[in-house]
N, C-alpha and C positions, 0 to 999 in steps of 0.2 A: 785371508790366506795368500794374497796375491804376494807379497811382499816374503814371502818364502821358497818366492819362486826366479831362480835363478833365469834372466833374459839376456839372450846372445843376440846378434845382430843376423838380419835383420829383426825389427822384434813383431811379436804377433800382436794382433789387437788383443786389448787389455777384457779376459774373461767377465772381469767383474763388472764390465760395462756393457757386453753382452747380456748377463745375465737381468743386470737391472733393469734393462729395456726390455727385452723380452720377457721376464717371470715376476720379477718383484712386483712390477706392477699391472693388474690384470689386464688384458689383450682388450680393447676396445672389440676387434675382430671377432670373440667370441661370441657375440651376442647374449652377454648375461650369464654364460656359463665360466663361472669362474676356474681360471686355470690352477693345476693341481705339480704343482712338483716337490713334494718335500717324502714322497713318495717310494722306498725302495725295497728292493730283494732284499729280505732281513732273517730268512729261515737258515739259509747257506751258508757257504764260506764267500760267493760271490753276490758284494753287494753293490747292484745296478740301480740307480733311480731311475723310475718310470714316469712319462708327463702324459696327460691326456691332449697333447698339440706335437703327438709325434716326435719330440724330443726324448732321448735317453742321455742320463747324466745330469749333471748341477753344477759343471765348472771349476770341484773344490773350491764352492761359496758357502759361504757364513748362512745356514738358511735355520729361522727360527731361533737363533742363537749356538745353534752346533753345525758342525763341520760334519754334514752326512756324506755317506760311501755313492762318488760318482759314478765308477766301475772300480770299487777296491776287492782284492782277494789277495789274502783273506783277511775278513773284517770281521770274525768271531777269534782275537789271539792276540796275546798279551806278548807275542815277540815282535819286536820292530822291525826288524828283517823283514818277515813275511806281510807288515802293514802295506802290500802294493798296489796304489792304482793304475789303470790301465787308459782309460780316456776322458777329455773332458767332456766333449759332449760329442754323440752320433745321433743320427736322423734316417727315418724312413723316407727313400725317393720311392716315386712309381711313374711308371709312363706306359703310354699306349698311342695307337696312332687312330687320330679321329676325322672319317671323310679324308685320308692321306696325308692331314697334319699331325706332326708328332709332336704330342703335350710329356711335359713332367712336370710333375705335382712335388714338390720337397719339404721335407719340415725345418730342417735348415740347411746352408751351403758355405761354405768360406767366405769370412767376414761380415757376415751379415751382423750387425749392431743395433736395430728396432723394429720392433712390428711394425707391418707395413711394405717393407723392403720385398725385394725379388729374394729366391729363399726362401722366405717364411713364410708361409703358405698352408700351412693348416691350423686348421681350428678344434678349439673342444667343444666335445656336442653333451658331455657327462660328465659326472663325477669320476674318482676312483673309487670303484665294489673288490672290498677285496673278502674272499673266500679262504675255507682251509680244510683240507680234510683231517686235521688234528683237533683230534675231540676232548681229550681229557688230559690232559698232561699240568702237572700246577704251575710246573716252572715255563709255559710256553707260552708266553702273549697269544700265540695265533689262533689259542681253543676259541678265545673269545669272538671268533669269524667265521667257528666250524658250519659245513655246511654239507649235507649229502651229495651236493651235486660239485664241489669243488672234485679240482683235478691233482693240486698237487699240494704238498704243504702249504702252499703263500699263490692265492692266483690273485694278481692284480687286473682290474679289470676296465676299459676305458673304452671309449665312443668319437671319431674325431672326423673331420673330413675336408676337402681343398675347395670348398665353394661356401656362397652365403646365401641369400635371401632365398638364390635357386642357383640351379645348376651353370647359371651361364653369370654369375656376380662372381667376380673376381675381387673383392673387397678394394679395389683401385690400385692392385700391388702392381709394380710396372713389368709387364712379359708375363704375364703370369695368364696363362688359360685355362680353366678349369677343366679336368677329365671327365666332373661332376661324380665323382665319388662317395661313398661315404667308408669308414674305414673302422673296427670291430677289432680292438686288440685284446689280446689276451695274452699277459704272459706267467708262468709257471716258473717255483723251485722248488727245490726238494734240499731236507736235510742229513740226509743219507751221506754217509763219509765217503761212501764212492760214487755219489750224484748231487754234491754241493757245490761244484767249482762251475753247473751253467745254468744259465738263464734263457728259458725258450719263449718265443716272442711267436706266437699265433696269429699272424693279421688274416681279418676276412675283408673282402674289395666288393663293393656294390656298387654297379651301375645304376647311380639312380637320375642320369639323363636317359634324354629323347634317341639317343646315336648309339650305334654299337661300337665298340672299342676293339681293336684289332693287337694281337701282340702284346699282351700287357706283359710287361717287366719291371722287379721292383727288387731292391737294392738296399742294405744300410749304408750310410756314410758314416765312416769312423775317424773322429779328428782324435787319435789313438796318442797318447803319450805314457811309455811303462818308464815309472819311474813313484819313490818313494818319497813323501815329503819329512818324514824322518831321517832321511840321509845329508848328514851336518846339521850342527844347529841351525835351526828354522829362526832362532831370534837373534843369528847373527845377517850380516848385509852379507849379501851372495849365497846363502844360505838355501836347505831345499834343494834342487833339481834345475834340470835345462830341460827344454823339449827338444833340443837337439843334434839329441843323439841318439837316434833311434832308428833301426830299420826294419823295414816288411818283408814278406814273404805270400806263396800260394802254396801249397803241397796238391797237387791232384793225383789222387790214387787210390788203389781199393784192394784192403787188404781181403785175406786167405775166407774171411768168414763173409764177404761180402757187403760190409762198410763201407756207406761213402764216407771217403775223405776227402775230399773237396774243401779246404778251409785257408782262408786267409788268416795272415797272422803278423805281430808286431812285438818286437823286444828291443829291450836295451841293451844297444851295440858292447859294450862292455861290462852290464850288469850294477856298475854305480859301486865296486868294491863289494857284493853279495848283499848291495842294498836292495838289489830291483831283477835278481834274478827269477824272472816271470814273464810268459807266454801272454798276448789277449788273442784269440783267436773267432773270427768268424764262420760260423757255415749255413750250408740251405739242407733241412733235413728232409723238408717232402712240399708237397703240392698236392691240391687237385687233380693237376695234370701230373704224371707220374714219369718215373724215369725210363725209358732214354729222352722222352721226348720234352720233359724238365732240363733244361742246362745250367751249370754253375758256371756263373762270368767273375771275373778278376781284374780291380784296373787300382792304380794308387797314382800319388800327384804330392810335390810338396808343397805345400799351403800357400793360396792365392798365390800361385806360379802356372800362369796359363802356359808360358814362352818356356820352355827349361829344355837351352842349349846343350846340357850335359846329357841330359835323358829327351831328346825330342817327343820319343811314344811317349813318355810319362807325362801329361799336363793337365791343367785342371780344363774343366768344360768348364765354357762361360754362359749357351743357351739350353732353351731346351731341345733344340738337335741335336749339340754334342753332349746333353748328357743323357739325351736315349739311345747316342752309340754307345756312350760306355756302360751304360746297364746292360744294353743288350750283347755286348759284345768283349771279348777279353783282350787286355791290353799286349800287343807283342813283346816277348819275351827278346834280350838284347843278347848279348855274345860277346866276348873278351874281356879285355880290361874298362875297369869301374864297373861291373857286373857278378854276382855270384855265380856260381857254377850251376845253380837255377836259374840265372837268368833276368836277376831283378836286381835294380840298382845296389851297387856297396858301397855309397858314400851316407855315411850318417848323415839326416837332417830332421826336416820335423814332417814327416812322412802322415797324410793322411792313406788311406784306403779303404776298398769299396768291396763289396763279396754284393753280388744280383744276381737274381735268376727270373727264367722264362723260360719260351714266351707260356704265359697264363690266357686261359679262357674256358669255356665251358661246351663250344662248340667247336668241331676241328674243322678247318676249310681247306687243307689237303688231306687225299688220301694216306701221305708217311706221318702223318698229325703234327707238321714241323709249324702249322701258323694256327693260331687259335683266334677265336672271338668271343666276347664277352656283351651277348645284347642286355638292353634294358631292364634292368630290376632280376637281374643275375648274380651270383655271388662266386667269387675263387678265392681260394685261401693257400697261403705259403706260408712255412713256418722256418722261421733263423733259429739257431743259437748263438748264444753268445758262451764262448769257453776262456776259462782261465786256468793255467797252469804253472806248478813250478819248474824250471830248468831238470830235465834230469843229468845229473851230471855236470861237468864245467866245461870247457876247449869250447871251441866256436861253435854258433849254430849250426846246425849238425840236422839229418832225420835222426838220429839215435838221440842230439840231444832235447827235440818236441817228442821224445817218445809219454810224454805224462799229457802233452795237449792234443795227443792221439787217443790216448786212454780214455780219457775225460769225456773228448770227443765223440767215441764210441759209444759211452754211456749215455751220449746226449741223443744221439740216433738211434740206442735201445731204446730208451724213454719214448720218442716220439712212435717207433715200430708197434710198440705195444705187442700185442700177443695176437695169436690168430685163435679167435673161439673154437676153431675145429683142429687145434693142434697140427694145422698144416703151415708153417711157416714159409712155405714155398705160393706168391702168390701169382694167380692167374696172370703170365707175361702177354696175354693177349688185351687183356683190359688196359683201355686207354684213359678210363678214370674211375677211381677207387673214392667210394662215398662213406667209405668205414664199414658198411654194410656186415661185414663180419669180422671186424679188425678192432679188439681193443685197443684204445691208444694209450699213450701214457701210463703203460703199467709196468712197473718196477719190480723186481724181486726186493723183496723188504726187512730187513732187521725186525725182530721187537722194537717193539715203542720202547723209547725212552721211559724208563722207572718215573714215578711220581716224587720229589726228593724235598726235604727241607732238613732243617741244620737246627743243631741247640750249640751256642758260641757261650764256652767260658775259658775261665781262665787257665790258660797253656794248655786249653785243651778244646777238641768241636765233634760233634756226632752228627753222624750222617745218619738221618730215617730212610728208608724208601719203602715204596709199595709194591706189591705184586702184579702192579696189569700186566707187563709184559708177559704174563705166563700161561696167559688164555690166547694171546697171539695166534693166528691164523694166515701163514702166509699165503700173498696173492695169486701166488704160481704154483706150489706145491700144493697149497691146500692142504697141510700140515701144520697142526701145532709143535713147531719146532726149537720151542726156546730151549734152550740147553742152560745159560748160565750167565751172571753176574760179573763184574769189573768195578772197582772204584779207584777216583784218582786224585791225585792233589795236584798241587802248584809242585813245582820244578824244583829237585831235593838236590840234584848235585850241580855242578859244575861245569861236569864235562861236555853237554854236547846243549852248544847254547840255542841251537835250534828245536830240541826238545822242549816243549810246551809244560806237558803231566808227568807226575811220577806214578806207576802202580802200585798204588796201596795195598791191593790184596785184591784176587778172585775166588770166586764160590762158584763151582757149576754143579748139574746132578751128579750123584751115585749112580748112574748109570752104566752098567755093564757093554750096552750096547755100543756105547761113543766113547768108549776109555780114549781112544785118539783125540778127543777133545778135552781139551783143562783138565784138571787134575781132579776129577773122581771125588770131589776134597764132601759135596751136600752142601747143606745150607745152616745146620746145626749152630756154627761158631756166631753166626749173624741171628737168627733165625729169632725174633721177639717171641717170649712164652708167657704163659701164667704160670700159676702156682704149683699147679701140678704138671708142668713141663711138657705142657702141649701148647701148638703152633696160637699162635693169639696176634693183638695188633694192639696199637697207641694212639691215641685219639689226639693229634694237634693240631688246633685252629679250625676245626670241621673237618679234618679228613683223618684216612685213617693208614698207619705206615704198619709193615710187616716186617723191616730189618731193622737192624743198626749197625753202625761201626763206631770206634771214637779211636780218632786219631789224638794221638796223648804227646806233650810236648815239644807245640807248635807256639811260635814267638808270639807274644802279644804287641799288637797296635802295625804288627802288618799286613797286608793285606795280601790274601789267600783265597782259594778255590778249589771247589773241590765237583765231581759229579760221577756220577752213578753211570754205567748203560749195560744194556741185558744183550747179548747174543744167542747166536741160534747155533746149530749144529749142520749147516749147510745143505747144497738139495746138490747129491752125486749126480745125480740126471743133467742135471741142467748145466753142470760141470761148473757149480760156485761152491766154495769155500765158506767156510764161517761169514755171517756179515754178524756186524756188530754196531748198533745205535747209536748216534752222533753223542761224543761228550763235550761238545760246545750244547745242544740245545736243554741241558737243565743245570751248564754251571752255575755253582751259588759263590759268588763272593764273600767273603769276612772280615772280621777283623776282631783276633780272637785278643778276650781283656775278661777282666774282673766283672763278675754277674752284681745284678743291683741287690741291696738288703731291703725289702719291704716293712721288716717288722722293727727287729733289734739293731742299730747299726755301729757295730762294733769294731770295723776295722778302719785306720786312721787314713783320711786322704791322702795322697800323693799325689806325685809327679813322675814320668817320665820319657826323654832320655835326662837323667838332673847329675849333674850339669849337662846342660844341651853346648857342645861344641862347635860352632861354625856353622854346622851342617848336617841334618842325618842322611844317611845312605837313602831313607826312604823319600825322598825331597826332588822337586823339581828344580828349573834354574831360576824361579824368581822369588822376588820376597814374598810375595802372595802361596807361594807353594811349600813353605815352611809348617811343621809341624809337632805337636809336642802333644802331651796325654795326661789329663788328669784322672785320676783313676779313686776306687772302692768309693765312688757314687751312690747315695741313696736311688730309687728311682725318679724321688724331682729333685731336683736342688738349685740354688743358686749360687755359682762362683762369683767370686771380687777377687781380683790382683790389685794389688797396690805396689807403689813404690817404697824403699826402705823410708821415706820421709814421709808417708802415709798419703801418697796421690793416688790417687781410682786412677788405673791406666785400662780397667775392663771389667766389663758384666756380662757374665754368661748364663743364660737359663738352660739346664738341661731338664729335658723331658724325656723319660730314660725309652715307653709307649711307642714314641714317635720319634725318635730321634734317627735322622740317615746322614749326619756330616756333612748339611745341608750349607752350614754356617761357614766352610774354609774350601778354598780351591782344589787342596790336595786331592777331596776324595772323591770320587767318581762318581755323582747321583746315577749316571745310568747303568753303574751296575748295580743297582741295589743292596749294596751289600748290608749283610747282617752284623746287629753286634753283640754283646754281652750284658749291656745295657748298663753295666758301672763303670762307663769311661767314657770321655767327654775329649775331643782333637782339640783347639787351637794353634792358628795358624800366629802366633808373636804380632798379629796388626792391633793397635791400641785401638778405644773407642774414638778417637782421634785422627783413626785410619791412617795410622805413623808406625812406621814401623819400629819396634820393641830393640831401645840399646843395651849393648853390654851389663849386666849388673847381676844383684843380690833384687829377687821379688818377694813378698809374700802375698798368701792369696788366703781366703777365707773360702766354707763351703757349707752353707745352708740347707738341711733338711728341711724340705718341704711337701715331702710325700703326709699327706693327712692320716693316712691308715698306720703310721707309723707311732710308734710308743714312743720316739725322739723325735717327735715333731718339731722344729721350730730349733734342734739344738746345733749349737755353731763346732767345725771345728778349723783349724788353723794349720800350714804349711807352707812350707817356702821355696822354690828354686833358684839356680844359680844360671843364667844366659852369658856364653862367653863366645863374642865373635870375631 
């Protein structure tokens, strides 16, 4: 990916060099615990990779063979525009002051290039456990992780800490003193359309040295770059993105309801032409030790720039003194020119920043509880989020234009507030530390689950099943079975607003009198699967059991399409929400609607197409490998032959109608799974010769070899035309 990546001078070290030294190859340091990062937030719109050695992000590296989301949002969306990452990679710092020296422990710093180095400094002591409270859902990978004790749709869960054989082995990193910690991450997302854009990161801190720790403060480092790699061709030179052009911000303030907002944040100085118009923002949502006596600190630097003449207060720390002042402490804000009217630098560069808080501990050792300690075999816990947002609005950053990474934001510190069991949301200002003792955490007001959904694909046409769970629904807060009604959507019908993802197919909600203000009164009848005598029934596919349908009726064949289901509620007036409604990224199904296979008789004549294929189809990527053509009215097995008009074999194709996913041509997307029809067959024009296919007149053969078939064995013939 590296090479899509646009480098201005001066240039930064090359990611891809970090990361092989660091991840590709397991940590000697770890002691046998192999390190994990192919790891991410995958329920959301924001997908953050998680490492069990204190690392977030992957560099936009090649891992496993794909290009996973390092901090992308949104990474559930078929529009390129909104494909935006936010950084390459950030790290947990922590410091405390031990016997009156002050140690930081970091999981990485700027430029660090191999384990071993100052910087890199934690180890993994675990695996990744990932949990999920989604239990049943078909189209949800994450059922298969359900777990009563999880916390949010997707918790990742990991073990790591700054020391080795014992609390005083520094693995021979140079400067490097151990706190002698050990460190307990947890992080949470949710799929919730108004709780998918963050990622809360739970660390708990163990003293598990001899000394007590004074003041502990602890920080992400964010080497932040918002910027899309879809903006310009990636396969031309210069192609991709700059990191710098980008700049930071803080907001500290607290709105009407009592929100912090305390959040660091980073955007692209001009948006990249509405390629990268996207918010990454940091915050601290709570503590052990609570607030006022929790502070949020703010400091930023531009990469491996200790010295920076233009911004003096802005530099990077080089020890760990200065960089437990800047945990502990917020960087001064500047004033006139080259400064925003906040206060922080306005010249684009390649801006890292930092969001800390403190001081942490478990014991207060003044009276106003402004220094803490943390003795032996003790534990304190802060928890971050990480926020992503789209621009609201265009003209310059603006508070009105973070008004959506304010939103987001808010949602991310409901989430963590959770509920008060005795419906006093007002808590004790006198307590100096809050053990949860009567504070749900983590609890959401909630949609219906997502409908249970699968597809039948034929030709110029697809139906959508779904099931009824969502309609026993029980939401968390109300305690009300509140489902009121249905939505289905497809791929993007018109033209006009290219940032529209779905089209609405059609809604069904109750007949109910009581919520006519909601949806249209319409029932469930037009959908509604019956028997015979036109009572409510179900459809048994593949072992489960569906209660609707829909069929969307002439939809193109051999393009690829999507469709999903989600169930909404009728809102809780108390609690002053609105309708929510079920994520329809978490059970889209992709297709690719075509001619169904003949099992028995097989009467209709092969084809081809687009025939003549033209230069290029609309549906086609920019390379030869991304080309694509359709042979169609397939038995369920068969075997293709193309040949040349001089009778050369230029291809063999087996289709296996069962198993087939488009495994065989670049075009099609294995990780969406998509479905198909099961009588048509892609080819991408590469010969068996791995040449790609010239100009001309082909004819190809198509062999029945379905055995259950009455035309076993019998051939039939057809030809296309290739003109480029």
């Amino acid at each position: 990916m590296m090479q899509s990546i646009q480098i201005l001078s001066p240039p930064k070290p090359r990611i891809s060099t970090i990361i092989f030294m660091l991840i590709f190859a397991e940590s000697a340091l770890s002691q046998g615990t192999a390190d994990v990062f192919d790891k991410y937030s995958s329920v959301g719109q924001l997908g953050m990779t998680v490492t069990n050695f204190g690392v977030l992000g992957n560099g936009w590296n090649r891992i496993n063979g794909r290009i996973l989301p390092s901090c992308q949002y949104k990474q559930h969306t078929e529009n390129l525009r909104e494909q935006v990452e936010h950084f390459s990679y950030a790290g947990l710092w922590i410091g405390g002051i031990v016997n009156g020296e002050r140690r930081v422990s970091t999981a990485i710093v700027d430029g660090v290039f191999e384990s071993g180095q100052e910087g890199f400094e934690l180890v993994a002591t675990s695996g990744m456990e990932i949990k999920s409270s989604i239990s049943s859902t078909s189209q949800d990978s994450m059922a298969q992780y359900y777990s009563p004790y999880a916390v949010s749709h997707q918790d990742l869960i990991t073990d790591f800490k700054d020391y080795g054989e014992n609390t005083l082995d520094n693995f021979g990193i140079p400067n490097h003193t151990p706190l002698g910690i050990s460190i307990h991450l947890e992080a949470y997302a949710w799929n919730f359309t108004f709780a998918d854009a963050f990622v809360l990161l739970n660390y708990t801190f163990t003293n598990e040295s001899e000394e007590t720790i004074e003041n502990i403060y602890s920080g992400i480092w964010t080497d932040a770059s918002v910027a899309n790699m879809n903006y310009t061709s990636r396969y031309e030179p210069g192609g991709g993105f700059t990191w710098y052009d980008n700049l930071d911000g803080f907001d500290r303030s607290v709105d009407g309801a009592g929100f912090n907002r305390d959040i660091g944040y980073q955007y692209d100085l001009d948006g990249d032409d509405g390629w990268a118009e996207s918010y990454i923002g940091l915050k601290v949502l709570g503590s052990t030790v609570r607030r006022p006596y929790l502070r949020t600190n703010y400091n930023q630097w531009v990469w491996t720039t200790s010295t920076n003449t233009d911004y003096p207060d802005f530099g990077m720390p080089l020890n760990d003194s200065e960089r437990y002042k800047q945990l502990s402490t917020t960087v001064r804000r500047g004033s006139g020119e080259g400064y925003t009217e906040a206060g922080y630098p306005s010249n684009a560069n390649s801006w890292l920043f930092m969001v800390s808080a403190g001081p942490l501990g478990t014991v207060p050792m003044t009276a106003d509880s402004s220094k803490w300690q943390l003795p032996p075999g003790e534990s304190v816990n802060i928890i971050f989020a990480t926020v992503a947002a789209r621009w609201h609005g265009g003209g310059e950053d603006s508070h009105a234009r973070r008004a959506n990474l304010h939103i987001n934001g808010d949602w991310a510190q409901r989430a963590y507030d959770g509920e008060d069991k005795n419906r006093n949301n007002k808590l004790d200002e006198d307590e100096d530390i809050d053990f949860d003792g009567e504070i749900d955490r983590y609890i959401l007001p909630a949609p219906p689950p997502v409908p249970d959904v699968t597809v039948d694909v034929g030709d110029e046409k697809v139906t959508v099943f779904w099931a009824n769970n969502a309609e026993a629904f029980i939401d968390p807060v109300s305690r009300q079975k509140d489902f009121e009604g249905y939505r289905i959507y497809g791929a993007r019908k018109t033209a006009g607003d290219e940032m529209a993802e779905f089209t609405l197919l059609a809604e069904f909600d109750r007949a109910d009198s009581a919520y006519r203000h909601i949806g249209y009164n319409s029932g469930f009848d037009a959908v509604r699967i019956k028997n015979q005598y036109g009572a409510p029934d179900s459809v048994e596919i593949n072992g489960r059991y569906y209660h609707y349908s829909f069929t969307n009726n002439d939809v193109k064949n051999g393009w690829l399409n999507y469709y999903a289901v989600t169930a909404y509620d009728r809102g809780d007036p108390q609690a002053n929400l609105g309708s929510l409604e079920s994520s329809y990224y978490s059970n889209r199904i992709y297709v690719y609607p075509g001619s169904k296979t003949a099992t028995n008789e097989w009467t209709a004549e092969p084809g081809v197409y687009p025939n003549p294929y033209r230069g290029q189809a609309v549906w086609e990527g920019y390379g030869n490998r991304e080309r694509m053509i359709w042979f169609t009215n397939l038995p369920r097995m068969a075997e293709i032959r193309i040949f040349t008009l001089a009778g050369d074999l230029v291809d063999v194709i087996q289709h296996d109608s069962p198993n087939y996913a488009g495994a065989d041509i670049e075009n099609i997307d294995q990780h969406k799974s998509p479905s198909f029809g099961g009588g048509e067959h892609a080819w991408d024009l590469i010969t068996e010769h791995d040449q790609a296919l010239a100009s001309g007149l082909y004819l190809f053969t198509v062999q029945n070899q379905d055995e259950k078939s009455s035309s076993f064995g019998k051939i039939k013939e057809g030809k296309f035309l290739i003109i480029k």
